[in-house]
C-alpha positions in Angstrom: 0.0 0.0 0.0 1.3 3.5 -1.2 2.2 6.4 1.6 1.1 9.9 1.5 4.3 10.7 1.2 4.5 8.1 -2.3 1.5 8.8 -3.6 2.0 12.5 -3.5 4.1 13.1 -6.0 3.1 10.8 -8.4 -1.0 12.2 -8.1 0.8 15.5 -9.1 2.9 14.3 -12.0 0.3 12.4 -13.4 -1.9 15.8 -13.5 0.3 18.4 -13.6 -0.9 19.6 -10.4 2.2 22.4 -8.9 4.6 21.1 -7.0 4.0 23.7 -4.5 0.2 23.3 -3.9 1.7 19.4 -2.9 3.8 21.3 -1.0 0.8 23.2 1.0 -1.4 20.2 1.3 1.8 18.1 3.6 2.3 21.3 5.7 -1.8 21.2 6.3 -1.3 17.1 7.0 1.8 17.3 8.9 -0.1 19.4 11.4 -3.3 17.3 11.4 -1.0 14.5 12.3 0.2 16.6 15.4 -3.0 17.7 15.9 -4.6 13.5 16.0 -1.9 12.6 18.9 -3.4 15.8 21.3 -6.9 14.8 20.6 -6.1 10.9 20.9 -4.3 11.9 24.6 -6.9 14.0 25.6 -7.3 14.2 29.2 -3.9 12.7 29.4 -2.7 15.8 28.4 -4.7 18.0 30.0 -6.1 19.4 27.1 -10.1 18.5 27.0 -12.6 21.1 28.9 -13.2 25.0 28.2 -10.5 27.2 27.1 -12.6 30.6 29.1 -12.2 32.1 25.7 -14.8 32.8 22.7 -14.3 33.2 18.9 -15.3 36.2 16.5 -18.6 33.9 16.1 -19.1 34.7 19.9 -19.0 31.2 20.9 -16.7 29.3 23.5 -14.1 28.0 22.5 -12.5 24.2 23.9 -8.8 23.8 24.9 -7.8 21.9 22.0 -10.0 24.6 19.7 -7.1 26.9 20.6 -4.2 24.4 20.5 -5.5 22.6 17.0 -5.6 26.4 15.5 -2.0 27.6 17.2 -0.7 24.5 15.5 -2.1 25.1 11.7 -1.4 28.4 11.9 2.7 27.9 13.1 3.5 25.2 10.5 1.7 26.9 7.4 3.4 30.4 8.1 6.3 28.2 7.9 6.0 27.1 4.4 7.1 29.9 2.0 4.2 28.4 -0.5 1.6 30.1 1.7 0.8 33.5 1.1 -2.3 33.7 3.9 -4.8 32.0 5.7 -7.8 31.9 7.3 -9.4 30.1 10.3 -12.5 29.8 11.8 -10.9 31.1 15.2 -9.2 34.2 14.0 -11.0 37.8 13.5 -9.4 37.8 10.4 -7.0 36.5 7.9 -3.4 35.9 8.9 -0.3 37.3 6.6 2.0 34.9 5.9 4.6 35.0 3.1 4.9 37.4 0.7 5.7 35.1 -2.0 3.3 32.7 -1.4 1.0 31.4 -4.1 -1.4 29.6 -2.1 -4.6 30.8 0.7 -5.5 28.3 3.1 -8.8 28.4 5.0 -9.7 25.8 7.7 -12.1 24.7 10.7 -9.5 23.5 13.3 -11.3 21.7 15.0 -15.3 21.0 13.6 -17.4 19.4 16.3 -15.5 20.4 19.0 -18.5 20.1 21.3 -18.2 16.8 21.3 -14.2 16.5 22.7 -15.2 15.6 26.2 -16.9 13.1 25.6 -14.6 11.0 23.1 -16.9 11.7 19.4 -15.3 11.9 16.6 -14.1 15.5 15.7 -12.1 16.8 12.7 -10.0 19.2 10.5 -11.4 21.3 7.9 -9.5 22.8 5.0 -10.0 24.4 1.8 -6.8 25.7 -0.5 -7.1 28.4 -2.7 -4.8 30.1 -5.3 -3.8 33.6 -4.4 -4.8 36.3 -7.0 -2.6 39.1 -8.3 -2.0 42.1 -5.7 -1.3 42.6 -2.0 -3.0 40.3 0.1 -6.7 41.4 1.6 -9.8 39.9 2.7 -10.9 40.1 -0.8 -8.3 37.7 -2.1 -10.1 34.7 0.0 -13.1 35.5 -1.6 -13.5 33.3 -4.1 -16.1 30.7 -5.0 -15.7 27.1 -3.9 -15.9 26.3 -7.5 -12.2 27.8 -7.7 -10.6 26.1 -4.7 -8.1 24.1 -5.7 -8.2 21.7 -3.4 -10.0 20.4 -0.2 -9.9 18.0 2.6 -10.4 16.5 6.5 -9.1 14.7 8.6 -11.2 12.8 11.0 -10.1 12.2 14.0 -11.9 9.2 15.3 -11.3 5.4 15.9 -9.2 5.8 13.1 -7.5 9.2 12.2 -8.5 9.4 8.6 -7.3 12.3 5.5 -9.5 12.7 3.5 -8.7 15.3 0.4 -9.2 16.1 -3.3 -7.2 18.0 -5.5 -9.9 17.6 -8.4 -9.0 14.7 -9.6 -10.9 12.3 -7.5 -11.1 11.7 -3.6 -8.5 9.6 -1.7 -8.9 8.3 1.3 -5.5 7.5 3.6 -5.5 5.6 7.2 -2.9 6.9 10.2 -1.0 3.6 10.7 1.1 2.9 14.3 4.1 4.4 13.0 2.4 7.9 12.6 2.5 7.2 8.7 -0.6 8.1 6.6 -1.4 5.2 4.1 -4.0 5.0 1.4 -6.5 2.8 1.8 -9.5 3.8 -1.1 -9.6 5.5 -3.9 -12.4 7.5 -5.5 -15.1 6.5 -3.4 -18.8 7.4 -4.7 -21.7 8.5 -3.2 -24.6 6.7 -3.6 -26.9 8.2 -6.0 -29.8 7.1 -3.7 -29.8 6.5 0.0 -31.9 5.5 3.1 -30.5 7.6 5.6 -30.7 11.4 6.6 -29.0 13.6 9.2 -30.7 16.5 10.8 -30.7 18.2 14.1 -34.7 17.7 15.2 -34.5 19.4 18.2 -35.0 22.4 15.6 -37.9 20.8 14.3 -40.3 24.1 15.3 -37.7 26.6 13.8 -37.8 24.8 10.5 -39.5 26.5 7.3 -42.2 24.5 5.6 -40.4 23.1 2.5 -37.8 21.1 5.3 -40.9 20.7 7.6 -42.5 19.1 4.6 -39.2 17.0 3.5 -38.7 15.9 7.1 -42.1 14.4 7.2 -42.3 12.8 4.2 -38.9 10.7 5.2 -40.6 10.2 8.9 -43.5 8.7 7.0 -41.6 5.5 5.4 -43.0 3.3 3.2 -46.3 4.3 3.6 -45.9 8.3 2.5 -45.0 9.7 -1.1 -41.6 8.6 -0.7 -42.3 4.6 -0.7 -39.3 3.6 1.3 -38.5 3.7 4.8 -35.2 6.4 5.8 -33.4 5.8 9.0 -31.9 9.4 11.1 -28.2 9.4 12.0 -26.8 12.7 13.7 -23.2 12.9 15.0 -23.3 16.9 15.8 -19.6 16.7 14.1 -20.0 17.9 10.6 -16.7 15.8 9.7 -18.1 12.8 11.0 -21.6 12.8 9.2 -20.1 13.9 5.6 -18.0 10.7 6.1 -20.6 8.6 6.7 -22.3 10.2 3.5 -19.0 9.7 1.6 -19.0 5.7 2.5 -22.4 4.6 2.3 -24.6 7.8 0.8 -27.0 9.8 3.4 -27.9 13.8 3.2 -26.8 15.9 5.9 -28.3 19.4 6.4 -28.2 22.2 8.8 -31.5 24.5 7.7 -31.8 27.7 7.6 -34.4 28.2 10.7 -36.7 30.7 11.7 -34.8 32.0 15.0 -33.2 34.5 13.0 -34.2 35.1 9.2 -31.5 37.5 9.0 -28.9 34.6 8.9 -29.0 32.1 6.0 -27.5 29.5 8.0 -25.4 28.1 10.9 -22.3 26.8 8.9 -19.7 28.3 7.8 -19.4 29.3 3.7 -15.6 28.9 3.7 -14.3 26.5 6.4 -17.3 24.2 6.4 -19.7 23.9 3.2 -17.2 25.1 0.2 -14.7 22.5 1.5 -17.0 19.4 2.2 -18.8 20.2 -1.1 -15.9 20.0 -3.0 -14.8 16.5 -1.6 -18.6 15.1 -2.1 -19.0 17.2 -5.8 -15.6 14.7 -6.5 -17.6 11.3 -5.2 -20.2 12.4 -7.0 -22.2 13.2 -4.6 -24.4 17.1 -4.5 -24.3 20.1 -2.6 -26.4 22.9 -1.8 -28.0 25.8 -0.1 -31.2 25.1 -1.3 -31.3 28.2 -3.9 -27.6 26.8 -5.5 -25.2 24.8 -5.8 -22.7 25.8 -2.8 -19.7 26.0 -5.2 -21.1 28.6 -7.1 -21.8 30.3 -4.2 -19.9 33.8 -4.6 -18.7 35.2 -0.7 -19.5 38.2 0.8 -16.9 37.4 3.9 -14.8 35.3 6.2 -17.3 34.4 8.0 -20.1 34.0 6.0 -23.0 31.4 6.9 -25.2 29.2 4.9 -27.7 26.4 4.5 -26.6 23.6 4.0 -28.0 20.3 1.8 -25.7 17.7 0.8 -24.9 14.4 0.0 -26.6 11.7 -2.2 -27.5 13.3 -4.8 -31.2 12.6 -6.0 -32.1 13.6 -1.9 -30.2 17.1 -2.6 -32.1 18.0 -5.4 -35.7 16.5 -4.0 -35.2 19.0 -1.3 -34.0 21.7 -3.7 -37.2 20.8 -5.7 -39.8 21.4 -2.7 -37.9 25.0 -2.2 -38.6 25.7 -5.4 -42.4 24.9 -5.5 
């Protein structure tokens, strides 16, 4: 079985894919791989619980929230390939190296919630190519259709990468000498599936083409739908779109009535862009309901959306009742 570290190079030779965005995507796995021992030591290293700090999103933050970001942020300043970034953490983007061609945007740590009590979490990144000019908040945004690459990792009873440099999804397994080896290529997504993934505590906040959705799957065989649908949710966004990416599901995370001023909960450019490149790749859909996400264009950093995805004739039933 081929290495990360073997397959690398040949995936860019064979597609004339820059050395240096190779270059970016080991930096963003090297610290994913430091980041998987702190979150498989946990409370042995006294690095689960609250860190008594919040994000610019206003919510707390966990120990290893802080520690996962500190971590991606000091390696990728370090690689002279990386002009910027962008976390989920930060207020704003961080300047790297002048001479960088390369943006990187990530989600240090998705699901973090769920830390103390030993769920799978994971790592979030997009890549982008810088534009022309001095780098600004403008230069990150672009539409996820032009990233030019993606990725997780999951950290869970296996510490999995999972990435796409748009040509195909690879899936690679951290073995018990800390060495990332690939163990599928090109996985699909199940054109149709059985299985959804929604928070229903929400169920009240929901608008009626979801509300209407919803039901129909509750009903089973006997409603319109003719088959029976069985409700997975994690509450780590990394750990349901790998479930999708194995055996096909749709994940989504509504907009709600709460607050009609906000499209969404999750995040445009660490969360939805990134994930719906990697399923877009299997084959699988993505949307907000109105759009594809990729074609999405940003307003900012921080931007939130709806969010639809996975198996494909699910996404665009939904997208069909939104429509109506």
């Amino acid at each position: 079985m081929k290495t990360f570290a073997q397959f690398l190079p040949q995936h860019l030779a064979q597609h004339g894919i820059p050395a240096e965005l190779g270059s970016v995507l080991e930096s963003v796995v090297s610290a994913c791989c430091d980041i998987s021992g702190k979150v498989r030591l946990g409370a042995l290293a006294g690095v689960l619980g609250a860190a008594g700090t919040g994000n610019i999103q206003g919510e707390d933050q966990k120990k290893l929230d802080v520690i996962a970001n500190d971590i991606l942020i000091k390696v990728l300043k370090n690689n002279q390939n990386v002009a910027g970034l962008a976390s989920e953490e930060e207020d704003t983007f961080v300047a790297c190296n002048g001479n960088g061609r390369y943006l990187v945007l990530f989600d240090p740590l998705d699901g973090s919630s769920n830390i103390d009590v030993n769920i799978s979490v994971g790592t979030i990144f997009s890549i982008l190519a810088k534009s022309e000019g001095a780098l600004a908040t403008e230069s990150f945004l672009q539409s996820g259709r032009a990233q030019a690459g993606s990725g997780y990792v999951l950290y869970g009873p296996q510490t999995q990468l999972v990435f796409t440099l748009k040509h195909g999804v690879f899936v690679f397994t951290l073995d018990e000498n800390g060495v990332f080896v690939l163990t599928q290529e090109q996985p699909q997504v199940p054109v149709a599936t059985k299985e959804f993934a929604i928070n229903m505590s929400n169920q009240r906040h929901w608008l009626p083409p979801v509300q209407q959705y919803v039901a129909e799957l509750l009903a089973g065989e006997t409603g319109v739908r003719g088959k029976n649908y069985n409700m997975r949710w994690v509450a780590s966004m990394v750990a349901e779109i790998h479930r999708i990416l194995m055996r096909g599901g749709v994940f989504m995370y509504p907009q709600d009535t709460r607050d009609l001023s906000k499209p969404g909960k999750l995040r445009l450019m660490y969360e939805a862009n990134p994930m719906s490149l990697i399923l877009e790749q299997a084959g699988g859909a993505a949307g907000d309901a109105a759009q594809a996400m990729l074609d999405i264009q940003p307003t900012g950093l921080h931007q939130r959306v709806a969010v639809f995805m996975g198996s494909r004739e699910e996404v665009e039933y939904v997208e069909r009742l939104h429509r109506v």
